[in-house]
N, C-alpha and C positions, 0 to 999 in steps of 0.2 A: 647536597652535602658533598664536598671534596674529601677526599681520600686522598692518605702519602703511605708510602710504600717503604718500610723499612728493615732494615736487614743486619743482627744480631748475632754474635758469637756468644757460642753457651758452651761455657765446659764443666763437666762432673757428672756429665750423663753416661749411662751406663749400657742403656736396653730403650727400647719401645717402649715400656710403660712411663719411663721417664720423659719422654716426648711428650706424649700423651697428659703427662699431667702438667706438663708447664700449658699445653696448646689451651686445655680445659683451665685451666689458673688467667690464662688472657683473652681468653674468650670472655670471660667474668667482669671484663674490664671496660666501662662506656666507652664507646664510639667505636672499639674491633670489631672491625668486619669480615677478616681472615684472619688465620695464624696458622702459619704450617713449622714446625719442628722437626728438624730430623738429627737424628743420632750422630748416623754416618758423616754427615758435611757438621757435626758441630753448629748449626745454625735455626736459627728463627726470624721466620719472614711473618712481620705482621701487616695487614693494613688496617688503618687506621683514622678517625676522625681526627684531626690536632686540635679541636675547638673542644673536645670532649676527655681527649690523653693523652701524655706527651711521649716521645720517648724516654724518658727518664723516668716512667709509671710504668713501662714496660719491663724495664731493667730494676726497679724495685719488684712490682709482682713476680720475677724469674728468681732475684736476688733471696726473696722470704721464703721460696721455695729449699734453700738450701745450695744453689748453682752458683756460677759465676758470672756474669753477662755485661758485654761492653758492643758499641755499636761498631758494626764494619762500613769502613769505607768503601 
């Protein structure tokens, strides 16, 4: 199974629990096999199966969370 590597700006987080609960919301998600959130950089590193979620399943499961998220170049 390949894995891609991708890397998300999130704003509307507040604290650690908010991390925490986007990384547990994409953890949930077929084919992630990491996800790390962090407050401080505004950002979400996930990796990922593509055969299983896209990035655009990422940025909805962040988006129902109540966040905002678009991919970074």
């Amino acid at each position: 199974m390949a894995t891609t590597t991708h890397v998300f700006r999130v704003e509307g987080m507040h604290c650690g629990s908010c991390a925490l609960l986007i990384d547990d919301a994409l953890e949930d998600l077929p084919g992630v096999q990491s996800t790390q959130t962090t407050v401080k950089q505004r950002r979400s590193t996930v990796e990922l199966d593509p055969s299983q979620s896209t990035p655009e399943d990422v940025i909805r499961a962040i988006e129902e969370l109540g966040y905002q998220a678009s991919p970074m170049s």
